[in-house]
ZALO-126924 format. One record per residue (C-alpha): x, y, z. Coordinates in steps of 0.05 Angstrom, whole numbers. Each point is the difference from the previous one (the first is absolute). Layout:
<pts>
px,py,pz
X,Y,Z
...
</pts>
This chain:
<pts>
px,py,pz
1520,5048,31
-12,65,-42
49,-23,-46
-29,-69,-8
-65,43,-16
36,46,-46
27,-57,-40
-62,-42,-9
-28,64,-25
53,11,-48
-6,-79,-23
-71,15,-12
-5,60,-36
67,-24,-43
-47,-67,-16
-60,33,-23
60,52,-44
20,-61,-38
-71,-31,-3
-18,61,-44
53,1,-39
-13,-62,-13
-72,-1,-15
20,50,-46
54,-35,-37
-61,-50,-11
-54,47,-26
51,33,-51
28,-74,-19
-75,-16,-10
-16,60,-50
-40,31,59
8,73,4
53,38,60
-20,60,21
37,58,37
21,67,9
40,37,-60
-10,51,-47
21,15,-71
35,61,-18
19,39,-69
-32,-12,-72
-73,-4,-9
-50,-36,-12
8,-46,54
38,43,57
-38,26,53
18,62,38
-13,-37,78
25,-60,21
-49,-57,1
-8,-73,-13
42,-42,-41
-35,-64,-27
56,-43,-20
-3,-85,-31
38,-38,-45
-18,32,-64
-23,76,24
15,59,43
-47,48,13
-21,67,34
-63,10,36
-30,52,47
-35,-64,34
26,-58,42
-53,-51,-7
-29,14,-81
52,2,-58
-66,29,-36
31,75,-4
77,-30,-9
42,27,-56
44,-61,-32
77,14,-6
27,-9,-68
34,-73,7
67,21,-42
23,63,52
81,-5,-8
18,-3,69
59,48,4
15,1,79
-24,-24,63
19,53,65
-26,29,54
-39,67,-3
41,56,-28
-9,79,28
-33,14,-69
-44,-60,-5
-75,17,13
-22,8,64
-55,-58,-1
60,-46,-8
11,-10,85
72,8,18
18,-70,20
-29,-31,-66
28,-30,-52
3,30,-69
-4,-32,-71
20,45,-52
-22,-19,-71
-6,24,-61
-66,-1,-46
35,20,-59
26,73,8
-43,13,61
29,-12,76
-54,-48,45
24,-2,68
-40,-64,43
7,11,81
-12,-48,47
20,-40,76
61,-34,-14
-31,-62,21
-52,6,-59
40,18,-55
2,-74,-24
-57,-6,-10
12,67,-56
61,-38,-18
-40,-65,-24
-59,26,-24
39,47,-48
41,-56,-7
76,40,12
55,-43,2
37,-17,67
-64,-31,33
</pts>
Protein backbone atom coordinates (compact mmCIF):
# COMPACT_ATOMS: atom_id res chain seq x y z
CA UNK A 1 0.00 0.00 0.00
CA UNK A 2 2.94 2.46 0.76
CA UNK A 3 4.21 1.84 -2.48
CA UNK A 4 0.98 2.44 -4.30
CA UNK A 5 1.16 5.84 -2.17
CA UNK A 6 4.73 6.43 -3.09
CA UNK A 7 4.01 6.09 -6.72
CA UNK A 8 0.93 8.24 -7.08
CA UNK A 9 3.05 10.77 -5.41
CA UNK A 10 5.77 10.39 -7.78
CA UNK A 11 3.05 10.54 -10.85
CA UNK A 12 1.95 13.70 -9.37
CA UNK A 13 4.75 15.69 -8.63
CA UNK A 14 6.42 14.30 -12.22
CA UNK A 15 2.91 15.82 -13.85
CA UNK A 16 2.99 19.15 -12.43
CA UNK A 17 7.36 18.86 -13.52
CA UNK A 18 6.25 18.68 -17.09
CA UNK A 19 3.26 21.07 -16.73
CA UNK A 20 5.92 23.79 -15.97
CA UNK A 21 8.08 23.07 -18.35
CA UNK A 22 5.62 23.31 -20.43
CA UNK A 23 3.94 26.46 -19.51
CA UNK A 24 7.19 27.68 -19.94
CA UNK A 25 7.99 26.48 -23.37
CA UNK A 26 4.66 28.56 -24.02
CA UNK A 27 5.51 31.90 -22.40
CA UNK A 28 9.07 31.97 -24.17
CA UNK A 29 7.31 30.71 -27.63
CA UNK A 30 4.89 33.67 -26.97
CA UNK A 31 7.66 36.49 -26.49
CA UNK A 32 6.70 36.43 -22.71
CA UNK A 33 9.62 36.78 -20.53
CA UNK A 34 11.37 33.31 -18.41
CA UNK A 35 12.77 34.06 -15.43
CA UNK A 36 15.25 32.12 -13.17
CA UNK A 37 18.21 31.76 -11.24
CA UNK A 38 21.80 32.59 -12.93
CA UNK A 39 24.35 35.02 -12.81
CA UNK A 40 26.78 36.62 -15.20
CA UNK A 41 30.37 36.56 -14.62
CA UNK A 42 33.62 38.43 -16.20
CA UNK A 43 33.66 41.77 -18.37
CA UNK A 44 31.70 44.71 -17.32
CA UNK A 45 29.22 46.57 -17.83
CA UNK A 46 26.69 44.10 -17.56
CA UNK A 47 28.30 41.34 -15.07
CA UNK A 48 27.30 41.36 -11.68
CA UNK A 49 29.45 40.12 -8.88
CA UNK A 50 26.28 37.75 -7.07
CA UNK A 51 24.25 35.51 -8.67
CA UNK A 52 20.75 36.70 -9.40
CA UNK A 53 18.00 36.62 -11.93
CA UNK A 54 18.24 35.91 -15.44
CA UNK A 55 15.40 37.39 -17.63
CA UNK A 56 15.60 35.48 -20.75
CA UNK A 57 12.85 35.65 -24.35
CA UNK A 58 13.28 35.24 -27.79
CA UNK A 59 15.15 38.31 -28.63
CA UNK A 60 17.02 39.19 -25.02
CA UNK A 61 18.87 37.92 -22.05
CA UNK A 62 19.17 39.76 -19.20
CA UNK A 63 20.58 40.18 -15.56
CA UNK A 64 18.61 41.49 -12.78
CA UNK A 65 18.94 41.68 -8.99
CA UNK A 66 14.93 41.22 -9.05
CA UNK A 67 12.65 38.29 -9.93
CA UNK A 68 9.42 39.95 -10.68
CA UNK A 69 10.68 43.73 -12.41
CA UNK A 70 13.19 43.65 -15.36
CA UNK A 71 13.21 47.59 -14.40
CA UNK A 72 16.95 47.35 -12.87
CA UNK A 73 18.04 44.43 -15.63
CA UNK A 74 21.21 44.92 -17.56
CA UNK A 75 20.68 43.65 -21.39
CA UNK A 76 23.36 41.14 -22.72
CA UNK A 77 24.97 42.21 -25.89
CA UNK A 78 22.98 39.95 -28.54
CA UNK A 79 26.32 39.02 -30.70
CA UNK A 80 28.39 37.19 -27.46
CA UNK A 81 30.51 34.34 -29.51
CA UNK A 82 29.60 31.46 -27.60
CA UNK A 83 32.94 29.66 -27.23
CA UNK A 84 31.92 26.63 -24.78
CA UNK A 85 29.19 25.26 -22.93
CA UNK A 86 30.52 23.05 -19.44
CA UNK A 87 29.94 22.60 -16.22
CA UNK A 88 31.51 24.90 -13.50
CA UNK A 89 35.25 24.83 -13.55
CA UNK A 90 37.52 25.12 -10.00
CA UNK A 91 38.42 28.71 -11.25
CA UNK A 92 35.06 29.85 -12.36
CA UNK A 93 33.51 32.44 -9.90
CA UNK A 94 32.05 31.30 -7.02
CA UNK A 95 28.38 32.73 -7.70
CA UNK A 96 28.40 30.28 -10.60
CA UNK A 97 26.73 27.09 -8.25
CA UNK A 98 28.59 23.93 -8.86
CA UNK A 99 26.04 21.85 -10.65
CA UNK A 100 25.33 24.70 -13.26
CA UNK A 101 25.85 24.98 -16.53
CA UNK A 102 28.36 27.39 -17.98
CA UNK A 103 28.33 29.43 -21.32
CA UNK A 104 31.52 30.83 -22.13
CA UNK A 105 31.50 33.67 -24.67
CA UNK A 106 33.39 36.09 -25.91
CA UNK A 107 32.44 39.99 -26.17
CA UNK A 108 35.23 40.77 -28.29
CA UNK A 109 38.58 40.32 -26.28
CA UNK A 110 36.78 40.11 -22.97
CA UNK A 111 35.69 36.55 -21.34
CA UNK A 112 31.62 36.62 -20.14
CA UNK A 113 30.92 33.52 -18.39
CA UNK A 114 26.63 33.00 -18.08
CA UNK A 115 25.73 30.27 -15.11
CA UNK A 116 22.74 28.70 -14.73
CA UNK A 117 20.35 25.10 -13.77
CA UNK A 118 20.95 22.92 -16.53
CA UNK A 119 17.38 22.76 -17.10
CA UNK A 120 17.30 26.61 -17.82
CA UNK A 121 20.02 27.09 -19.99
CA UNK A 122 17.73 26.95 -23.08
CA UNK A 123 16.15 29.36 -22.47
CA UNK A 124 20.05 31.36 -22.58
CA UNK A 125 20.57 29.30 -25.59
CA UNK A 126 17.48 30.82 -27.54
CA UNK A 127 17.32 34.09 -26.42
CA UNK A 128 21.02 34.62 -27.38
CA UNK A 129 20.13 32.71 -30.16
CA UNK A 130 23.45 29.95 -30.06
CA UNK A 131 23.23 27.38 -32.42
CA UNK A 132 22.36 23.71 -31.42
CA UNK A 133 18.85 24.71 -29.96
Amino acid sequence: MLVDILGAVVDVLVAVARAEERKERDAFAEGRVVVFDGCVAGARPYCRPTAEFLHASATALAISPLRGTNARARYLPSDLVLVEVRKRREGDPETIEKRWTVFECRDGEDVVLIGCASGDARHVRRALRFDGD
